[in-house]
Backbone as CSV, one residue per row, in Angstrom:
resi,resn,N_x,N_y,N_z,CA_x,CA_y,CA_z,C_x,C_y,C_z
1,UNK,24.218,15.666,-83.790,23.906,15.927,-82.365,24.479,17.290,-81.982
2,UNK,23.585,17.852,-81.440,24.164,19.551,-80.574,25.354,19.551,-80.143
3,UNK,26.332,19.694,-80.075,27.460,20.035,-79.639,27.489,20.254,-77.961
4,UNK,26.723,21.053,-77.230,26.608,20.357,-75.529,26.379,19.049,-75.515
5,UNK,25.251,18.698,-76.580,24.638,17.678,-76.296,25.655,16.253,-75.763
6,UNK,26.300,16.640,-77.153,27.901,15.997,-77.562,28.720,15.402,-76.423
7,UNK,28.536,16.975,-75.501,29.621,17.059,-74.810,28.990,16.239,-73.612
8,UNK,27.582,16.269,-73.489,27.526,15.430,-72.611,27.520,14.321,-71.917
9,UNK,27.023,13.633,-73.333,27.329,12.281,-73.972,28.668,11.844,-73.536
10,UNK,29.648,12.804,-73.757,31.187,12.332,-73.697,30.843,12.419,-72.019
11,UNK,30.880,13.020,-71.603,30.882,13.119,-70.030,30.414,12.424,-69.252
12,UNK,29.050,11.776,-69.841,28.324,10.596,-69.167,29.260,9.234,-69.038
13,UNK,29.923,9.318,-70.684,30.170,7.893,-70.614,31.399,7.777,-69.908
14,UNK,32.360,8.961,-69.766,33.692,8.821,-69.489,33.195,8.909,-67.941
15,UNK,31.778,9.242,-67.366,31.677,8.946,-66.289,31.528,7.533,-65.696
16,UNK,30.727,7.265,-66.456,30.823,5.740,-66.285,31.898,4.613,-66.221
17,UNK,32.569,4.980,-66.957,33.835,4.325,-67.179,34.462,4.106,-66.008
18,UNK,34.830,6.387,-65.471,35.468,6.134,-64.428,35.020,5.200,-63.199
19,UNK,33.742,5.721,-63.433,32.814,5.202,-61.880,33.072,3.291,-61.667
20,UNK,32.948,2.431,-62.642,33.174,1.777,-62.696,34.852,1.399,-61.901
21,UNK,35.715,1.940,-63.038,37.147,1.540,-62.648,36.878,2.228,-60.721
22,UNK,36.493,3.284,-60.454,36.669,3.526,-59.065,36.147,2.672,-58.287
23,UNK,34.840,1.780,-58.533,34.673,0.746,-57.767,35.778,-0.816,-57.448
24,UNK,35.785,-0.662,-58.703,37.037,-1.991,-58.393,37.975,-1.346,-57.584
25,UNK,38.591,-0.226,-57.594,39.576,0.057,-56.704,38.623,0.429,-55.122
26,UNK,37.782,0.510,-54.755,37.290,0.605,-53.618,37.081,-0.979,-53.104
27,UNK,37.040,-2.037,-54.538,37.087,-3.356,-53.409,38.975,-3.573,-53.117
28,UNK,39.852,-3.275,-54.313,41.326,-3.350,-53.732,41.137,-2.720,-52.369
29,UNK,40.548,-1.384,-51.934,41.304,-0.632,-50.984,40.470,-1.237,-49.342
30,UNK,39.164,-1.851,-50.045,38.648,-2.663,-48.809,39.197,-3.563,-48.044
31,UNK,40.067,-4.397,-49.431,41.035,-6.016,-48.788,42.233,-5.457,-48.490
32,UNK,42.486,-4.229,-48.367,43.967,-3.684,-47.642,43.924,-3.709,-46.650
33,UNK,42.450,-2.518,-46.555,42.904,-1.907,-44.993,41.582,-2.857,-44.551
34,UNK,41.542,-2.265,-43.234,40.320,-2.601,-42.014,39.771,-1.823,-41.222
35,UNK,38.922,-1.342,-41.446,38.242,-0.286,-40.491,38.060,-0.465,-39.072
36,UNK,38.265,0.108,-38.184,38.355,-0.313,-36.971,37.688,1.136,-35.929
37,UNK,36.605,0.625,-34.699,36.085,1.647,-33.499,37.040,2.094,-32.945
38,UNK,37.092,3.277,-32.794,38.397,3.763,-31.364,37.686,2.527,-30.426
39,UNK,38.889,2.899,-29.457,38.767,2.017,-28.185,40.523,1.025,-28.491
40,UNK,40.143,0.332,-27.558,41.196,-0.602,-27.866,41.146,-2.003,-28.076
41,UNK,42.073,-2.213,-28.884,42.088,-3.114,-29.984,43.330,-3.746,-29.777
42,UNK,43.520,-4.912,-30.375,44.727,-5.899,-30.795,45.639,-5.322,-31.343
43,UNK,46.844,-5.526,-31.190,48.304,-4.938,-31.951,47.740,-5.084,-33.727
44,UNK,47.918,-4.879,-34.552,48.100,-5.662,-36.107,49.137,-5.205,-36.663
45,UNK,49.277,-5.694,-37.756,50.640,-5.489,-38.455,50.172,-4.138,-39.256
46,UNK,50.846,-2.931,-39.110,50.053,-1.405,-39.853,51.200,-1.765,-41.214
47,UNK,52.390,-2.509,-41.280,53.326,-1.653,-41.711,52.502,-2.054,-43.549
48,UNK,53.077,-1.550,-44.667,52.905,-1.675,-46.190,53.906,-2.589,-46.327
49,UNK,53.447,-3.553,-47.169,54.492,-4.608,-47.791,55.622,-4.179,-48.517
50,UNK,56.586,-4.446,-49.466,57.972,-3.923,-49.395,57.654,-3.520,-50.515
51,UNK,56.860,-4.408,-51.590,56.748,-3.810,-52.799,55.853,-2.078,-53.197
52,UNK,54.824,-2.228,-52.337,54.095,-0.835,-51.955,55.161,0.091,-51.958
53,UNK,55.952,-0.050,-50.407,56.782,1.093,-50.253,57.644,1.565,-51.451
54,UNK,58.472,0.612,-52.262,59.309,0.699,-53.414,58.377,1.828,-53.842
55,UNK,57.061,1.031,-54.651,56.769,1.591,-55.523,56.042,3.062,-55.157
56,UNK,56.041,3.811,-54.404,55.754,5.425,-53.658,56.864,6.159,-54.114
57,UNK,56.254,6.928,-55.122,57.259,8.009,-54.972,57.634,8.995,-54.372
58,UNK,56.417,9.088,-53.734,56.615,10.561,-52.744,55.920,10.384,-51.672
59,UNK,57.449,10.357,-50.997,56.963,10.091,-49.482,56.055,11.128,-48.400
60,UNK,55.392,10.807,-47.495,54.334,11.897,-46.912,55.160,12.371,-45.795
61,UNK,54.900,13.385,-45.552,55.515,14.286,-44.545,54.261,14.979,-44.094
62,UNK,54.723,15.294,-42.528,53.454,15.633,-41.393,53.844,16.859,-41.555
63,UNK,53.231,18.078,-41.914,53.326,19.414,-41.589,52.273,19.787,-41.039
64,UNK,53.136,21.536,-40.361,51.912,22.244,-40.441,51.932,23.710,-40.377
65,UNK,50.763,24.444,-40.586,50.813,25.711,-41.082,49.308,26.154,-40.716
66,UNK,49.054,27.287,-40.420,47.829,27.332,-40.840,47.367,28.878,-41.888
67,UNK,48.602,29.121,-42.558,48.698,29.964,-44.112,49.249,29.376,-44.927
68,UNK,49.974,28.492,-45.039,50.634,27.708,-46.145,50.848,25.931,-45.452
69,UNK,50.944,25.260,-46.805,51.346,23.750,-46.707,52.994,23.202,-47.074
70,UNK,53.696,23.800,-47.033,55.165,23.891,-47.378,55.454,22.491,-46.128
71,UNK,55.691,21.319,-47.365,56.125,20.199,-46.195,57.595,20.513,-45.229
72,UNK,57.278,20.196,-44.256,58.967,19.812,-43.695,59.586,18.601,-43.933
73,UNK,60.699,19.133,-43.396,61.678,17.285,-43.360,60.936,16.549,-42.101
74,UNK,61.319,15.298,-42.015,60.748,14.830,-41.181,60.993,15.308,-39.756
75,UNK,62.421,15.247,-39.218,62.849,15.396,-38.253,62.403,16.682,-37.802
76,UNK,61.868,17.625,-38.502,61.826,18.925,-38.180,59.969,18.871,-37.500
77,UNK,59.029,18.202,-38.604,57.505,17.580,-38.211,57.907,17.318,-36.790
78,UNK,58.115,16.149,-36.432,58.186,15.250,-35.294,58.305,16.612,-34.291
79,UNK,59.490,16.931,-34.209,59.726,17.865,-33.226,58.699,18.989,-32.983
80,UNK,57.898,19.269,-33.928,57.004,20.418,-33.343,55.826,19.661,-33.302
81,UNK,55.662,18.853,-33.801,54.316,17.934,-33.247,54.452,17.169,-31.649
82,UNK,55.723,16.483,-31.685,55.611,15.948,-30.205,55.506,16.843,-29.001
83,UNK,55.661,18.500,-28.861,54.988,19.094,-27.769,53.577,18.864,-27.625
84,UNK,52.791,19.065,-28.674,51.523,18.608,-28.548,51.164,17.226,-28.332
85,UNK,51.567,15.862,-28.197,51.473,14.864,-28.138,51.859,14.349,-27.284
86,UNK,52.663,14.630,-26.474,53.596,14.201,-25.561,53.146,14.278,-24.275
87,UNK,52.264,14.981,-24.246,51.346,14.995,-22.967,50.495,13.860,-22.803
88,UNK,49.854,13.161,-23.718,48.803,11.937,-24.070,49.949,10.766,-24.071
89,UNK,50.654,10.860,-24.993,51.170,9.615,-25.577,52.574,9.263,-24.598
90,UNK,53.031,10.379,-24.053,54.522,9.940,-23.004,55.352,9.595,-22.839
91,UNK,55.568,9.641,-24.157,57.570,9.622,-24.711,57.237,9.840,-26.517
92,UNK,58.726,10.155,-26.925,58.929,10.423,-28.285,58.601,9.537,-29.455
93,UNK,58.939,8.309,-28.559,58.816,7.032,-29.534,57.608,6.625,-29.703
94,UNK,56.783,7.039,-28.924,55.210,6.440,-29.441,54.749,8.123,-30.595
95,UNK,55.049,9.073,-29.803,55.013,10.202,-31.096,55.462,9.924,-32.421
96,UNK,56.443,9.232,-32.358,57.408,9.104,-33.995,56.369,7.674,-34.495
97,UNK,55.734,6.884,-33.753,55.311,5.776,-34.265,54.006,6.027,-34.421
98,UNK,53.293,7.307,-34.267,52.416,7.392,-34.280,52.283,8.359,-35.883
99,UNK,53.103,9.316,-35.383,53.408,9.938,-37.031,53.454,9.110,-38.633
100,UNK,54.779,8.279,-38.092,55.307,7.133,-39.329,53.798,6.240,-39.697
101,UNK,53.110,6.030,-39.045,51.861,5.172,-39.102,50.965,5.788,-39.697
102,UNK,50.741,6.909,-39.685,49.456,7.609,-40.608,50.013,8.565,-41.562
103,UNK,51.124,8.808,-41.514,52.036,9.246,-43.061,52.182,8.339,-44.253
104,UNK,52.278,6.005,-43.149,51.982,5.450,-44.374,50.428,5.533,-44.837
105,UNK,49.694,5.888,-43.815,48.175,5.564,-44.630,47.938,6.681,-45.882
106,UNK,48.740,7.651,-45.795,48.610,8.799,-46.716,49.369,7.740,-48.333
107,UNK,50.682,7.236,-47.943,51.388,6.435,-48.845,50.188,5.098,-49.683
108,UNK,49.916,4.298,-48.545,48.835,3.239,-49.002,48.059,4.168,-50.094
109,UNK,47.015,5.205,-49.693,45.448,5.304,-50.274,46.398,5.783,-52.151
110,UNK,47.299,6.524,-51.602,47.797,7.168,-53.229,48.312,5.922,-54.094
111,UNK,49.196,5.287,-53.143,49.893,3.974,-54.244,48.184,3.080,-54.578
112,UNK,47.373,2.988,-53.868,46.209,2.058,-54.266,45.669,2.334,-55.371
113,UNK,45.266,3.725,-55.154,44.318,3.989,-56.182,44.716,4.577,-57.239
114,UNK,46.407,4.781,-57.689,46.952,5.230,-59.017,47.161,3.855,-59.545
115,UNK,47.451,2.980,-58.613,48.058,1.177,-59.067,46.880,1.026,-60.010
116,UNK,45.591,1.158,-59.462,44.328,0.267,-59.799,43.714,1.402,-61.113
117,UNK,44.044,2.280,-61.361,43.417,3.283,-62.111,44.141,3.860,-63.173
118,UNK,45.568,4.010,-62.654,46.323,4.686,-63.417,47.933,3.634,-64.038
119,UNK,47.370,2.002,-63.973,49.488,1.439,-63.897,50.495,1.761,-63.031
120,UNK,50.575,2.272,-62.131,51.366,2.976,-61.045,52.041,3.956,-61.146
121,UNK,51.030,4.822,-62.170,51.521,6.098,-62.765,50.782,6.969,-62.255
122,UNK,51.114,8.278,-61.682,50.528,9.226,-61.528,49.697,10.264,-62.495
123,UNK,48.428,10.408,-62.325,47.366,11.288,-63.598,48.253,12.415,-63.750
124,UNK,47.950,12.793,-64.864,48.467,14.108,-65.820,47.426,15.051,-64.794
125,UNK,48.332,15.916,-65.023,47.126,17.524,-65.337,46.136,17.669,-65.977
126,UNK,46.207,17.072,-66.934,44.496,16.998,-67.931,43.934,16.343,-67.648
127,UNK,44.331,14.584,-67.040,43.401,13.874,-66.430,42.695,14.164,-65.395
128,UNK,43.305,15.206,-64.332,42.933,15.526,-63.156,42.076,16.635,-63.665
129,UNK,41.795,17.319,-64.291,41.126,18.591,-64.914,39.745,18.259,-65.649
130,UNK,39.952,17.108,-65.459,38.697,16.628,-66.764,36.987,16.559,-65.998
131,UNK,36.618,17.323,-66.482,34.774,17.204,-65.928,34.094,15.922,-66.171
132,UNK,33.658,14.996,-65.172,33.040,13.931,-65.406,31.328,13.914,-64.946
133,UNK,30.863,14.240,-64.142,29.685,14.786,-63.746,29.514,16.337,-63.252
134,UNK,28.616,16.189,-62.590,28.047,17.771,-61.937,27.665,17.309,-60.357
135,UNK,27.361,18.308,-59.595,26.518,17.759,-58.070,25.473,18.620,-58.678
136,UNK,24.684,18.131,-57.270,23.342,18.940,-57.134,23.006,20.146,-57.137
137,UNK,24.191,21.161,-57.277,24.047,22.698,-57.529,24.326,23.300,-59.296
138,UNK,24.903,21.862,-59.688,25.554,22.195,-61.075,26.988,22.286,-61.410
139,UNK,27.505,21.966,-59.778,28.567,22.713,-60.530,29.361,21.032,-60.778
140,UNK,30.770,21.242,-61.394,31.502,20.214,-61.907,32.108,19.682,-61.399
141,UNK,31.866,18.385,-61.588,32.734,17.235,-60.739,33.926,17.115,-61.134
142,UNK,35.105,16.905,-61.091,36.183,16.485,-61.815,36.784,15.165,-61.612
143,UNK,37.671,15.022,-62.073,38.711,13.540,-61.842,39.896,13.588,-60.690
144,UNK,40.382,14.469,-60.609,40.675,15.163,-59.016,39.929,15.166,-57.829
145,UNK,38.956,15.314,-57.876,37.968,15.549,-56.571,37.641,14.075,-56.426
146,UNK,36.730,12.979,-57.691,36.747,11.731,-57.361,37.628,10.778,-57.308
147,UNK,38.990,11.148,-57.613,40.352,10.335,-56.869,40.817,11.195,-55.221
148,UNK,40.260,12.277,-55.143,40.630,12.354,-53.690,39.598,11.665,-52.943
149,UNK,38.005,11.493,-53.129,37.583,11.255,-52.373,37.468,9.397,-52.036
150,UNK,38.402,8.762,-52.754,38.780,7.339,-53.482,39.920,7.517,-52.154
151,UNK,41.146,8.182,-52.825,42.133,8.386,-51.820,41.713,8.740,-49.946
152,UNK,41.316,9.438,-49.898,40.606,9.561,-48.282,39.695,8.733,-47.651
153,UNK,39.104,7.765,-48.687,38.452,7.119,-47.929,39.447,5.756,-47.779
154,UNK,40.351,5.616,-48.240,41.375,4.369,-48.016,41.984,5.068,-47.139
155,UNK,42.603,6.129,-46.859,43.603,6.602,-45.609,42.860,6.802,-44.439
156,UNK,41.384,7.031,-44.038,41.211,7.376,-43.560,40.659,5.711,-42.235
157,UNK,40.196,4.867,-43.552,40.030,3.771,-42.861,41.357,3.205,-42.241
158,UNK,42.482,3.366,-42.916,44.315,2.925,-42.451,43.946,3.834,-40.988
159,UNK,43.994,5.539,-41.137,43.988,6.215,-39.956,43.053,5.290,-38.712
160,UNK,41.571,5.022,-38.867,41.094,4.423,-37.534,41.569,3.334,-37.146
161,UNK,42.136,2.576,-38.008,43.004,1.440,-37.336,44.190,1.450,-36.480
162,UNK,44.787,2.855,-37.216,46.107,2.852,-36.668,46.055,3.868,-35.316
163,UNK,45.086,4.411,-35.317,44.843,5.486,-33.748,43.746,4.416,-32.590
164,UNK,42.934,3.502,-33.478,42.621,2.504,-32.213,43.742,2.000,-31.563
165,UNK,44.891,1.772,-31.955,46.025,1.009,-31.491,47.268,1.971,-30.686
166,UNK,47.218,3.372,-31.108,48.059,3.792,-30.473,47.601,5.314,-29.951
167,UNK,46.812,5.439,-30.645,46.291,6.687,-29.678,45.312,6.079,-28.201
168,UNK,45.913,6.397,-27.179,44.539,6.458,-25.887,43.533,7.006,-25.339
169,UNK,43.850,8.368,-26.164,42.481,8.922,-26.070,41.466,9.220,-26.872
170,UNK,40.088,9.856,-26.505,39.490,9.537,-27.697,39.664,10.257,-29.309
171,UNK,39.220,9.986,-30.619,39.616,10.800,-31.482,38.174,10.769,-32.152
172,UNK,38.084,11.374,-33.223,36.711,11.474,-34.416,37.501,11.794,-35.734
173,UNK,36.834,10.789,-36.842,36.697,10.695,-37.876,36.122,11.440,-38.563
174,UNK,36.393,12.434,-39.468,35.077,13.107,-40.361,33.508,13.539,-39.652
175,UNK,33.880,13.747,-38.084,32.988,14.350,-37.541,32.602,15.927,-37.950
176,UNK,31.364,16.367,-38.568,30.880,17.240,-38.739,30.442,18.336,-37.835
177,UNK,31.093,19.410,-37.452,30.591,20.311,-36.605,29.917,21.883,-37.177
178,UNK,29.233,22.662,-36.659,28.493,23.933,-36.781,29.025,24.701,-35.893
179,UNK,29.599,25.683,-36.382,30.877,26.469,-36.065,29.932,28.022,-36.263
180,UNK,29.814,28.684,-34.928,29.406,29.970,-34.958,30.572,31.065,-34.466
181,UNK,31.083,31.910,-35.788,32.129,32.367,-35.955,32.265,33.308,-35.110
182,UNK,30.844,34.471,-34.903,30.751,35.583,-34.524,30.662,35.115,-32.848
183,UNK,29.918,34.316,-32.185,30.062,33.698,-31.163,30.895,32.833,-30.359
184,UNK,31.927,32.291,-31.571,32.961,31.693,-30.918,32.579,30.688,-30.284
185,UNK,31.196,29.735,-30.590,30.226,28.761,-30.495,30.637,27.303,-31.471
186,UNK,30.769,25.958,-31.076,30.689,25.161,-32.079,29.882,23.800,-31.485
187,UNK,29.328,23.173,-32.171,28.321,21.968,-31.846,28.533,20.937,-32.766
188,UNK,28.493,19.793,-32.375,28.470,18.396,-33.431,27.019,18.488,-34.543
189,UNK,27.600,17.639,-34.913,25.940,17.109,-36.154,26.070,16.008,-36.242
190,UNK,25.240,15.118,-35.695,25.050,14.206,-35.677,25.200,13.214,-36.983
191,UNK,25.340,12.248,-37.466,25.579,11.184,-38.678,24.321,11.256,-39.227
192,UNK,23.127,10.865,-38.566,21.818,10.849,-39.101,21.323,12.942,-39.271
193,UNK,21.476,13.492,-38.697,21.436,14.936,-39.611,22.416,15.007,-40.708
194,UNK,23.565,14.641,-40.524,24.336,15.299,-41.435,23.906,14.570,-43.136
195,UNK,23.276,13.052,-42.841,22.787,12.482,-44.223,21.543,13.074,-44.376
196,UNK,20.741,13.654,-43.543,19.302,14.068,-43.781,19.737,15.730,-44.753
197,UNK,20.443,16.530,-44.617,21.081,17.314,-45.132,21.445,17.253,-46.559
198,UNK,22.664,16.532,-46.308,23.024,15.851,-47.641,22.183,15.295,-48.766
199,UNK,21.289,14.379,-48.600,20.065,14.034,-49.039,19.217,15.229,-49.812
200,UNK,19.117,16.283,-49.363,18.247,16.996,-49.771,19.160,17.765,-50.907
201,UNK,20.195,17.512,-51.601,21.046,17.822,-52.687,21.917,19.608,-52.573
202,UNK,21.314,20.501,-53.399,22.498,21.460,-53.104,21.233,22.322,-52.018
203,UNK,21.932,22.354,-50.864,21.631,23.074,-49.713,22.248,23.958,-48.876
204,UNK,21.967,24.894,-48.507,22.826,26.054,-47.710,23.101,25.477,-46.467
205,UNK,22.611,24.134,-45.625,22.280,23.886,-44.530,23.444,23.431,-43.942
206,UNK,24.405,23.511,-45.001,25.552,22.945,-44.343,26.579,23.917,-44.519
207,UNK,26.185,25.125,-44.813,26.534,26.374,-44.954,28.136,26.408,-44.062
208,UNK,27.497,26.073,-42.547,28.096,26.998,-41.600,28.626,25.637,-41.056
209,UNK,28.947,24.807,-41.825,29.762,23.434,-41.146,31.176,23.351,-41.464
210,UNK,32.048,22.845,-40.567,33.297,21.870,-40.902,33.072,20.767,-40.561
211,UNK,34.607,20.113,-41.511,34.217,18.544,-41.446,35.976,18.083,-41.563
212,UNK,36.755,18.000,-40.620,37.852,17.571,-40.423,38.371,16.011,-40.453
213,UNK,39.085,15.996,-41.033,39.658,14.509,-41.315,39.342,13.569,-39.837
214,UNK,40.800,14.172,-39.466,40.919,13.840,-38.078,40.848,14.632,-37.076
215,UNK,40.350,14.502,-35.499,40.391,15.107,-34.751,41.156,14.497,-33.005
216,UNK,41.838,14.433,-32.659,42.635,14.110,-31.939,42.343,14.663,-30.169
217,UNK,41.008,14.040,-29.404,40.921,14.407,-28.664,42.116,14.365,-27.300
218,UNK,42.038,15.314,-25.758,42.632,14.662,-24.967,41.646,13.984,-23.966
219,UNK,40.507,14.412,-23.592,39.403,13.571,-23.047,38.169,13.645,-23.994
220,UNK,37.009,13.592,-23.173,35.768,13.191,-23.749,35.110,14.541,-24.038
221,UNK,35.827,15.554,-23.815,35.215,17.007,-24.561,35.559,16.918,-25.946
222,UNK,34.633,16.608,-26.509,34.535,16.366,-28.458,34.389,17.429,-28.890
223,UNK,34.259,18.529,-28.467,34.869,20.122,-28.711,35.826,20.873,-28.648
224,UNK,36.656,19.817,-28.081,38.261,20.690,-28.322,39.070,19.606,-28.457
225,UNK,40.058,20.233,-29.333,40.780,19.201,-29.954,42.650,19.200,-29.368
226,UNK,43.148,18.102,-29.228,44.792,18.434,-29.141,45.431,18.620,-30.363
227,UNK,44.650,17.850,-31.783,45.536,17.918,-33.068,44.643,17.410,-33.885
228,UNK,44.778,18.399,-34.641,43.498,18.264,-36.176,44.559,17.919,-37.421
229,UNK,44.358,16.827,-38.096,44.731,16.116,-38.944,43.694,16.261,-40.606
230,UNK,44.332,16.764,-41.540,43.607,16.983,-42.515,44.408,16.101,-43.777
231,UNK,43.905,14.591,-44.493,44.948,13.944,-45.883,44.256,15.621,-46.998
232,UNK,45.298,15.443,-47.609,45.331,16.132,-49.131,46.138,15.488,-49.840
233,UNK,45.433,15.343,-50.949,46.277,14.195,-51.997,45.915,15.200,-53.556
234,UNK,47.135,16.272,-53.877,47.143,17.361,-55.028,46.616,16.177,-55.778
235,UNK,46.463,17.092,-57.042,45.851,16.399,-58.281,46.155,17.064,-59.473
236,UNK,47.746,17.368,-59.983,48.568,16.171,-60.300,49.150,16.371,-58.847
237,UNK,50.212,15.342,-58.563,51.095,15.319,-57.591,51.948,16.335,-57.144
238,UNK,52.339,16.790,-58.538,53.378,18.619,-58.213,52.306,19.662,-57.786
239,UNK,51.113,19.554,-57.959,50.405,20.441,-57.081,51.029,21.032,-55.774
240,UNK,51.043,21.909,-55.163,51.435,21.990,-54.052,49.951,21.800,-52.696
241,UNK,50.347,21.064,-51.623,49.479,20.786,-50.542,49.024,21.864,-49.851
242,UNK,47.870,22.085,-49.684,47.436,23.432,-49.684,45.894,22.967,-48.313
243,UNK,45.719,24.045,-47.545,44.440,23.621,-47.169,42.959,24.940,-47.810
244,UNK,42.057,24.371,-48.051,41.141,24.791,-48.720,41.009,26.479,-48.357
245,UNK,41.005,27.393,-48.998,40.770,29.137,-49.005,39.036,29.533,-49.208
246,UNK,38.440,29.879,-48.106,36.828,29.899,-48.238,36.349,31.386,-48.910
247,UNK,35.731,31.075,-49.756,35.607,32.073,-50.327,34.944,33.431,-50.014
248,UNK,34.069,34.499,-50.954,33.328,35.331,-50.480,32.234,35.023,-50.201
249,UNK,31.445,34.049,-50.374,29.991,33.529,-49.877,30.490,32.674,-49.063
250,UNK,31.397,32.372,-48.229,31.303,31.089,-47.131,31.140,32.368,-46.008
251,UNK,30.583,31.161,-44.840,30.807,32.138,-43.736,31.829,32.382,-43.111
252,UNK,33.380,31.984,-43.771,34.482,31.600,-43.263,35.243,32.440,-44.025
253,UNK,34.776,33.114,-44.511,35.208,34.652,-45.771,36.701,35.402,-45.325
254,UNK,37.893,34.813,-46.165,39.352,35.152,-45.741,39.706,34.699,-45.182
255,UNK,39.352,33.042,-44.704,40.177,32.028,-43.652,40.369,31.175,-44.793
256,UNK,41.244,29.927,-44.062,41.612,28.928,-44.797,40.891,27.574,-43.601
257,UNK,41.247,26.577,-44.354,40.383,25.465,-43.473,41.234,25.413,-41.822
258,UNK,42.761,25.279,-42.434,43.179,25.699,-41.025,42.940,26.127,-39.887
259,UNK,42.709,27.661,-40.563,42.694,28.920,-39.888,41.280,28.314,-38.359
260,UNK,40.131,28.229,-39.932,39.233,27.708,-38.881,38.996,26.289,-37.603
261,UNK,38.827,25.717,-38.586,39.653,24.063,-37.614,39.933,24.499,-35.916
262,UNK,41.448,25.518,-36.417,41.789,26.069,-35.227,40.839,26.610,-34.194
263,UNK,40.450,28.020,-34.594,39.819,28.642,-34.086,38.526,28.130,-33.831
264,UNK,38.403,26.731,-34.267,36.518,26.343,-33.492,36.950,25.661,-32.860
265,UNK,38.002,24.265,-32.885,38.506,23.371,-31.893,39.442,23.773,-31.081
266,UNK,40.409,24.386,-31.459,41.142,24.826,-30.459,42.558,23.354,-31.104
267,UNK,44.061,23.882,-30.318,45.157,22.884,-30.943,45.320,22.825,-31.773
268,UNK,46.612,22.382,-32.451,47.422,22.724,-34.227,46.816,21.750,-34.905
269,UNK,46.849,22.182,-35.904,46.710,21.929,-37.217,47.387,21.634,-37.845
270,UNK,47.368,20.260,-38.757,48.575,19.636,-39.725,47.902,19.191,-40.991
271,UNK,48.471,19.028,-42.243,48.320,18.305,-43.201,49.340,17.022,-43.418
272,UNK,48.179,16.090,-43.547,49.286,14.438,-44.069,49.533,14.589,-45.707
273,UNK,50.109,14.466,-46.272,49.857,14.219,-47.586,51.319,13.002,-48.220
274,UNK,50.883,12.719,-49.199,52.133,11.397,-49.886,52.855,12.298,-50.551
């Protein structure tokens, strides 16, 4: 057999493999968490069972930056996050409980999906490096990119549970916006465009989009934000937490995801990470 050929063979199957093992861990990470509508909701129990927490090695810390991801200590997070929060939420203690609550969802999605994939060991560098498919432009999928997107979708479902309950105002999930740089212009995209898009495989059409974790409104203007929330989960773990650098073909050419975030929503910018 050809030697690409070879290689592809290997790639298919080790895709499969993975794809497989990633489903079983998407039904673990289903019977964890619970997805939940903003609005308001019933108290529930957010906290991780004792054995979870043990087994985390690296605890998440709320930073933020919008040129570098250099975590802080905690006490140091809290304090520059609760000016921004403190206006909505109205004392410290719902700030600190609001923090501690989606720092564990960063803890949950990593302990889930190394438990179920990896023995409760964290992937090597080569595991995370390894090409398992392609997308629709060609380019390469890796084992990094499909354990983050494993990892974010378990934190992110922990996150709507835990901001139906303690955030009061409204927020958005992985809402997609069209960000006009030169105009200083930004607009939603709707769920049903943004799959009609997607659908059509590698496309420029989403060229000129962001797509933020979290977005932390103070009223019903879904265009400006009080606090943009982004999980990053490195791949290996000593990676350092970083937010994405857009290249020379983006239209975002010498920003970082930060940078922009900012400058289309408006309010700081943080990274969660474990």
């Amino acid at each position: 057999m050809p030697l690409n050929a070879d290689r592809r063979h290997s790639h298919r199957r080790a895709h499969w493999r993975f794809t497989s093992m990633l489903l079983a861990s998407v039904l673990l990470g289903a019977c964890a968490t619970h997805p939940a509508h903003s609005g308001a909701h019933p108290r529930g129990d957010l906290r991780l069972d004792t054995e979870s927490v043990a087994r985390v090695r690296h605890a998440g810390l709320l930073g933020t930056t919008t040129t570098s991801a250099a975590p802080l200590t905690v006490a140091s997070s809290l304090a520059r996050v609760a000016p921004v929060l403190l206006a909505v939420l109205g004392n410290h203690g719902k700030v600190d409980e609001l923090a501690e609550s989606l720092k564990e969802c960063a803890r949950r999605a990593e302990y889930q999906v190394n438990a179920s994939l990896f023995g409760n060991r964290a992937p090597t560098r080569e595991e995370c490096g390894e090409e398992l498919d392609v997308d629709g432009c060609g380019e390469p999928i890796t084992r990094a990119m499909l354990l983050g997107r494993q990892k974010h979708s378990i934190a992110l479902a922990c996150a709507r549970e835990v901001l139906s309950q303690l955030w009061p105002a409204p927020f958005s999930i992985e809402q997609r916006y069209r960000y006009y740089r030169a105009s200083r212009f930004s607009e939603t995209i709707s769920r049903e465009e943004e799959q009609r898009l997607i659908d059509q495989g590698c496309t420029r059409e989403l060229w000129r989009t962001i797509k933020p974790d979290i977005v932390l409104h103070k009223d019903y203007n879904l265009l400006r934000a009080v606090l943009i929330l982004d999980f990053k989960f490195p791949c290996p773990p000593t990676n350092p937490a970083q937010w994405k650098q857009y290249g020379r073909t983006s239209a975002y050419s010498g920003l970082n995801q930060g940078e922009v975030y900012k400058e289309a929503l408006g309010g700081e910018v943080f990274l969660l990470t474990p």
